[in-house]
C-alpha positions in Angstrom: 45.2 31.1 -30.1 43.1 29.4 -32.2 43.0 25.5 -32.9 40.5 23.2 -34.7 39.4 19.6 -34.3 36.7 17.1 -35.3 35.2 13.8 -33.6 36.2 10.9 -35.1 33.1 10.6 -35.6 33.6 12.9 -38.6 36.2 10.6 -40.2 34.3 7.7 -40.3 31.1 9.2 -41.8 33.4 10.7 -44.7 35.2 7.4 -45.5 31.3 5.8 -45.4 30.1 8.7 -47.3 32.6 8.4 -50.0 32.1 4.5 -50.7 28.0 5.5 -51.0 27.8 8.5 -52.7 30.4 7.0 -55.0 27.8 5.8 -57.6 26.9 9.0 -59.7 23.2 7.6 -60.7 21.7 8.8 -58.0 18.2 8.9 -58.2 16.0 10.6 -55.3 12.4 8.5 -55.2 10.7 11.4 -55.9 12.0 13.8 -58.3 11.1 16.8 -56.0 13.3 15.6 -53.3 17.5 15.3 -52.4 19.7 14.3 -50.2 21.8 16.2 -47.4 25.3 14.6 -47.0 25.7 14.7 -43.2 29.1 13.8 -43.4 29.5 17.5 -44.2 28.5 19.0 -41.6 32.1 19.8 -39.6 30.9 21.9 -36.2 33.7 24.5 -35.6 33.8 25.5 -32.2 35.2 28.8 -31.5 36.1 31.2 -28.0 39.2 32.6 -26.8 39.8 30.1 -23.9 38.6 26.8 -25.4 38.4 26.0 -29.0 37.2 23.2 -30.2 37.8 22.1 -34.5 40.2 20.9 -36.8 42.4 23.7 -38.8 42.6 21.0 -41.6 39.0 19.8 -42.3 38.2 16.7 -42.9 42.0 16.5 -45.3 43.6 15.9 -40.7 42.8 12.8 -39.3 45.3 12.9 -36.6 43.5 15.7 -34.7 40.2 14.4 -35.1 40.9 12.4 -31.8 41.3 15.4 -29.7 37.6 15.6 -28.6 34.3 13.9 -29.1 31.6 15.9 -30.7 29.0 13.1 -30.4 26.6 14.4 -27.9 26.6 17.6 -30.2 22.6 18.1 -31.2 21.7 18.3 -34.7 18.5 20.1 -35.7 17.6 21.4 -39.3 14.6 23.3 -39.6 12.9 24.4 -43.1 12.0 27.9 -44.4 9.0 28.1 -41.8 11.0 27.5 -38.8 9.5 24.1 -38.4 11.8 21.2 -36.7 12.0 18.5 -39.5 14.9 16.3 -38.6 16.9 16.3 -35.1 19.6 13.6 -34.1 22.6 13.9 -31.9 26.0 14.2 -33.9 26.9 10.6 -34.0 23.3 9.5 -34.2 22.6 11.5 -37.9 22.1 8.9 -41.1 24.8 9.4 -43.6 21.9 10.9 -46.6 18.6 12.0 -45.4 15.8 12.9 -47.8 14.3 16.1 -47.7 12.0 18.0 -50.3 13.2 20.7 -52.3 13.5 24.0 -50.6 15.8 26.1 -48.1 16.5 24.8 -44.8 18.5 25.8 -41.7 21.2 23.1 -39.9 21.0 24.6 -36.5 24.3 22.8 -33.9 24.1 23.1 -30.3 26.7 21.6 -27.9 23.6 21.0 -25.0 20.3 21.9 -24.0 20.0 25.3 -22.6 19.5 25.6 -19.0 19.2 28.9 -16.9 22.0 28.5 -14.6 24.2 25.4 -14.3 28.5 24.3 -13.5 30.5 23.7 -16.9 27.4 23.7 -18.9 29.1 26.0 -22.3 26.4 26.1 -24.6 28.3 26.4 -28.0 25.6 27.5 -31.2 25.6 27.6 -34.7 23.7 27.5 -38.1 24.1 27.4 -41.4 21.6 27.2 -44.2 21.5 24.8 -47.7 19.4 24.8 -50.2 18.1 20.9 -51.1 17.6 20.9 -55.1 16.2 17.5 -56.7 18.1 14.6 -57.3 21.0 16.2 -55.9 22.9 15.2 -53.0 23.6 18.5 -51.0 26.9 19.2 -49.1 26.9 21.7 -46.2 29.7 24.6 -44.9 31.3 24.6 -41.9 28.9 25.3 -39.0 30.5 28.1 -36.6 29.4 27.6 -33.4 29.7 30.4 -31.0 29.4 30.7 -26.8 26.0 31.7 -26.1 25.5 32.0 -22.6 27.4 33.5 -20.0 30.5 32.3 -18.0 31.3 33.5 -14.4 34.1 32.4 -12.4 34.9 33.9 -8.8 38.3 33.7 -6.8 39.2 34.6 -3.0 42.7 35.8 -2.4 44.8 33.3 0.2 45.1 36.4 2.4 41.1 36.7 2.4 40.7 33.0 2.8 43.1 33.2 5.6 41.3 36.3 7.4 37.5 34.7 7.6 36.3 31.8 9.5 35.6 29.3 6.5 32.4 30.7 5.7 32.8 32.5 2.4 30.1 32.2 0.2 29.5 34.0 -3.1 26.3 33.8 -4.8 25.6 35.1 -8.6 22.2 35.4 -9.3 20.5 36.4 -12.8 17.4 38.4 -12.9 15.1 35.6 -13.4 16.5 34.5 -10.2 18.4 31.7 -11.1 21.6 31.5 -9.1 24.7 29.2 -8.3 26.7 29.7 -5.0 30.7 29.4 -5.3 32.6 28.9 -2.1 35.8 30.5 -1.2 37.9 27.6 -3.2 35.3 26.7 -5.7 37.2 26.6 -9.3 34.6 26.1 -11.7 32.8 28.2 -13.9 29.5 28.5 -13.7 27.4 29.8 -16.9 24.3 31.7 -17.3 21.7 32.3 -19.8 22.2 35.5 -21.8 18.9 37.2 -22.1 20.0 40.4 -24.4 22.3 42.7 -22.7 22.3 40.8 -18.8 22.4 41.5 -15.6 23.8 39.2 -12.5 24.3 39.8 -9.0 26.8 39.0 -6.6 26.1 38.4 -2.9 29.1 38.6 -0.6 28.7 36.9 2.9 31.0 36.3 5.3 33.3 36.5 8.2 36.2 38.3 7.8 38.6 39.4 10.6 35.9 38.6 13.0 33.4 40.9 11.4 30.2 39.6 9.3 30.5 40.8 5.5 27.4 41.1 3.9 27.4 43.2 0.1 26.1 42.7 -3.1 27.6 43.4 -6.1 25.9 44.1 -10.1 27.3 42.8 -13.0 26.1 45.2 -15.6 26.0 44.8 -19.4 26.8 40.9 -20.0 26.3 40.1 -23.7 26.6 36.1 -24.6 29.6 34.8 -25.1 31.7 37.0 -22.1 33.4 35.6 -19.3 32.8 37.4 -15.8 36.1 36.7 -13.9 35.3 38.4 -10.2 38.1 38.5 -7.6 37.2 39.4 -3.9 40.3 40.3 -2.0 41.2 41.7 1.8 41.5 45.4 2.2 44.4 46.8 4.3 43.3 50.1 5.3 46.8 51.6 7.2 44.5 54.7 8.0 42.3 52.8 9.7 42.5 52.0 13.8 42.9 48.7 15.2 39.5 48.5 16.6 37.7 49.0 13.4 39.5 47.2 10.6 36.7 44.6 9.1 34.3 46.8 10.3 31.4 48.0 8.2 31.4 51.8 8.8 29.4 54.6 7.2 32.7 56.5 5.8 34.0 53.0 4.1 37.1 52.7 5.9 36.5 49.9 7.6 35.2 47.2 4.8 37.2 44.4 4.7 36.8 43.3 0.9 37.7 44.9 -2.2 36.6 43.4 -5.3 37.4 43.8 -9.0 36.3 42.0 -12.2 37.7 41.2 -15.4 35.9 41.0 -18.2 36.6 38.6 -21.5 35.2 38.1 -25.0 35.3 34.0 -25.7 33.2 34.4 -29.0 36.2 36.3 -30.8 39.9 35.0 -30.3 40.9 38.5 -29.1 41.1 38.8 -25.3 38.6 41.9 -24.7 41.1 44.8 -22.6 40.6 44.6 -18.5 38.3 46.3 -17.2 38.3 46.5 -13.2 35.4 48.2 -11.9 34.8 50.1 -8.9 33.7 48.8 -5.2 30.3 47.7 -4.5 28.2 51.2 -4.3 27.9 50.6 -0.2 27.6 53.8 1.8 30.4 56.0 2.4 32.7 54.2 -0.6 31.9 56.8 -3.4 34.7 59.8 -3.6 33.1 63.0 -2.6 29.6 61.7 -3.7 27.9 65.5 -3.4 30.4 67.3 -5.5 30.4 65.9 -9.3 33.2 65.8 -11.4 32.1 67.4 -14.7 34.2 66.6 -17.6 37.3 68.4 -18.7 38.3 69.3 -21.9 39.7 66.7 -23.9 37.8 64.0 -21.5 35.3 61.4 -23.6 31.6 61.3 -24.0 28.3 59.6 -25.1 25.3 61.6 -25.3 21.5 60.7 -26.4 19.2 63.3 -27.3 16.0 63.9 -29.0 13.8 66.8 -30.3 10.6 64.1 -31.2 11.1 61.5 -28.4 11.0 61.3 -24.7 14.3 59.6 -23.8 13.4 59.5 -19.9 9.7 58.3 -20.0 7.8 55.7 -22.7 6.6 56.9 -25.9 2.9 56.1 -27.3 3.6 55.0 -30.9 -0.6 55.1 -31.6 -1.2 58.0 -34.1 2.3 59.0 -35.0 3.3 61.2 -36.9 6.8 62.8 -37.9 10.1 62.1 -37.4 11.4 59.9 -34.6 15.2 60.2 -34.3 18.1 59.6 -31.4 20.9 61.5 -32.1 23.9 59.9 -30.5 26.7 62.4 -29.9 30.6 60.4 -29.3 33.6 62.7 -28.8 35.8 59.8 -29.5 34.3 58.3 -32.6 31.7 55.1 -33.1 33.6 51.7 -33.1 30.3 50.1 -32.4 26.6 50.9 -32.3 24.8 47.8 -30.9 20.9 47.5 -30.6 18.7 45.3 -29.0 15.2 45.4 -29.7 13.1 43.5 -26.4 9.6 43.5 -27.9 6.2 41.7 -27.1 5.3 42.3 -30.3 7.9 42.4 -32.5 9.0 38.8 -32.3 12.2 37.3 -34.1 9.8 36.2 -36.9 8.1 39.7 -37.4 11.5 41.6 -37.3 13.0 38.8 -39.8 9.9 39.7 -42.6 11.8 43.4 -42.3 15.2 41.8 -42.6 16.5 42.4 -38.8 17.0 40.6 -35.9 16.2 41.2 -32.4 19.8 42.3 -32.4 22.6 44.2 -34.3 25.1 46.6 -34.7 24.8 49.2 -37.2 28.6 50.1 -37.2 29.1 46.7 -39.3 24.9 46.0 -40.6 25.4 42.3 -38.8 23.0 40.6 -36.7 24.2 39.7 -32.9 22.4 36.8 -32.2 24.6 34.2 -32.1 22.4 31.6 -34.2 21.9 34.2 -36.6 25.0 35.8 -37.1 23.5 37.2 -40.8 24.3 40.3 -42.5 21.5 42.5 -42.2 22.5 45.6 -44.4 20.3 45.7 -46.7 17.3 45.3 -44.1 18.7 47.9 -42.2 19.5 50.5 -45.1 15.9 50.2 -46.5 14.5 51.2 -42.8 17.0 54.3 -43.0 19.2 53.3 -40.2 22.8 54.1 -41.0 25.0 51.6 -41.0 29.2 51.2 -41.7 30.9 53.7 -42.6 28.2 55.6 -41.7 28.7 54.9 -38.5 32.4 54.6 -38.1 33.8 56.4 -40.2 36.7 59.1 -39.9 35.6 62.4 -37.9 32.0 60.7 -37.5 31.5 62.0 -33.8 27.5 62.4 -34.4 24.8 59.3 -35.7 21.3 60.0 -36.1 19.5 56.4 -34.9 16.2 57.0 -37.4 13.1 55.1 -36.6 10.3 56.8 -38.2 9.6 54.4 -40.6 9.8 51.8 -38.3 7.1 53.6 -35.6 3.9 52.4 -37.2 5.0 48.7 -37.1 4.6 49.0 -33.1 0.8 49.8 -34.1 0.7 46.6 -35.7 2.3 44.4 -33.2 1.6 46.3 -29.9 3.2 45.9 -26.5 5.9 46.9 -24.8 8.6 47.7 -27.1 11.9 49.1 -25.9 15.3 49.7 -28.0 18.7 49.4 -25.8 20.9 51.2 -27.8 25.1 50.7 -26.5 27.6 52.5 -27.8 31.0 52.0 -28.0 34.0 54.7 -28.9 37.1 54.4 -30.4 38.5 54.4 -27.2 36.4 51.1 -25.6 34.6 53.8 -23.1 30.6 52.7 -23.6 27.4 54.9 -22.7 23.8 53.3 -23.3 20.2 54.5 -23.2 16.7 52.4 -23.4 14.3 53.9 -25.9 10.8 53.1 -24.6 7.2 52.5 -26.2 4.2 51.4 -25.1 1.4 50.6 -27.5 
């Protein structure tokens, strides 16, 4: 459920503001300046668990005392992406001067750090145009999660069958990490670096035996919450003498554990998803014989007649067509793309009109300070995009790149495209789409 408040903070620079802006002869000193009316700028802070704003604007003072936005950093930034003013939220003059031109207002509820406990880093921009001898009022800034949370939970009954020495550590893949304890209850949140990956290392004594797995988190996009549960196994098959221990067929593992995932940067809770044991020897079902799909049964399929999908393409001299086609029995509900590039940096990929990353089924960027619509960049390098993408009886896209091959000549490196898709029915299939230049 969704709730808004403001500092009070807020209140008070809107009550000054209105006494000094109050005198319509404002003059900036130099014509080719104007002001920016801080007192505007009303941070909304939204997830799914925790949000943080004021349904009623800056019209509710009552609510305004809920929470204290002061710490909140302010930075605005000009068309160049230069850092020309920053203050914290209660720190910002009521009517800065800036010149005339376009600038970005960029909120952040902290500084970013790799791993840390309690540490949600809530972002959000908006941009305003400055325009001489005018003062310049500001929309509300949405500010999104942008990093990861992870909370982990032992059952009483697994608490009660080890000695005390649960430990759980998460650990991203710039090995970072943070270690929970069997009882520990807070979150602890993690960069988001595109489309992460954490793992989870299990140790432990549990019904006498030493427990030692590990555990991969798989696909984390900013703004999820992890929720991992490690709970005892009761086996009846198993004999006495081997229950807790660690045996090639599986039987005798003594933890089971399950995640949850949910979305906090929307306020609808994504649908559980428990996934499978840790991959340890002897726990898949029948791991020789597979289990091809039956009619009727979903699928996401990636082919190509131009590109290598398994190896890494060499972009130099290129010529032709470069095109994915992207096969979903169920339907598209999203196409998401993340471009990791050395050389195509957020700047270079803005002067086309993208961002580092997007989803063609609605032509809007995913990066959470970003959060632009990119359809028009996107249309003119021939991606489809929409209803293109989702619409009725689509169960085929053809991701087009050709026009945007010889860029990677221009800006070499390692380029790759992670393309996720995701049906109708919430199953998701993803491939990487390498070059090397």
């Amino acid at each position: 459920m969704k709730t808004r408040y403001l500092s009070i903070f807020a209140a008070l620079a809107l009550v000054a503001c209105v006494s000094s802006c109050s005198d319509d002869s404002f003059q900036a000193e130099n014509v080719d300046e104007g002001k920016l009316n801080t007192s505007s700028i009303i941070p909304e802070v939204t997830n799914a668990e925790i949000i943080i704003s004021d349904q009623q604007g800056a019209q509710h003072v009552a609510s305004r005392r809920v929470t204290d936005l002061t710490d909140y950093i302010i930075t605005v930034e000009n068309s160049r992406g230069e850092t020309v003013a920053n203050w914290t939220y209660a720190s910002m003059p009521q009517l800065p001067v800036f010149p005339v031109g376009t600038y970005t207002i960029k909120v952040a509820s902290c500084e970013e750090t790799p791993a840390a406990w309690e540490a949600p880093l809530f972002l959000g921009s908006q941009t305003f145009e400055i325009r001489k001898n005018e003062v310049t009022d500001v929309q509300t800034v949405v500010c999104k999660l942008a990093n990861i949370a992870v909370s982990v939970t032992c059952t009483d009954e697994l608490v009660a069958a080890s000695e005390g020495d649960i430990n759980i550590t998460v650990t991203s893949k710039d090995a970072h990490s943070l270690t929970y304890s069997a009882n520990e209850t807070r979150k602890g949140y993690f960069q988001a670096m595109g489309q992460t990956t954490l793992e989870v290392h299990f140790t432990g004594t549990v019904n006498g035996n030493a427990e030692d797995f590990r555990y991969v988190l798989k696909d984390i996009a900013a703004g999820q919450h992890r929720k991992v549960n490690f709970s005892l196994r009761n086996n009846p098959n198993n004999p006495p003498d081997e229950v807790g221990n660690i045996t090639n067929d599986g039987d005798g593992i003594s933890v089971s554990t399950t995640v949850t995932g949910v979305d906090l940067t929307s306020d609808t809770p994504v649908e559980e998803e428990v996934l499978p044991d840790n991959d340890r020897p002897g726990q898949e079902e029948n791991p020789d014989e597979p289990d091809p799909p039956t009619p009727g049964d979903w699928n996401i399929d990636f082919t190509s007649e131009t590109l290598n999908l398994d190896g890494i393409n060499n972009p130099v001299g290129w010529t032709g067509d470069a095109i994915v086609q992207i096969t979903s029995t169920e339907g598209f509900a999203k196409l998401e793309v993340e471009i990791d590039s050395e050389g195509l940096t957020p700047d270079v990929l803005g002067g086309v009109g993208l961002s580092s990353k997007f989803d063609l089924a609605t032509g809007m960027s995913l990066v959470p300070v970003d959060n632009m619509d990119l359809s028009a960049g996107l249309s003119g390098l021939k991606f489809p995009i929409k209803e293109a993408v989702t619409g009725d009886g689509i169960t085929t896209v053809d991701f087009v790149i050709s026009d945007f091959v010889p860029l990677l000549n221009i800006y070499p490196g390692k380029s790759d495209f992670i393309i996720t898709v995701t049906d109708k029915k919430g199953n998701v299939g993803s491939m990487t789409l390498k070059f090397q230049s």
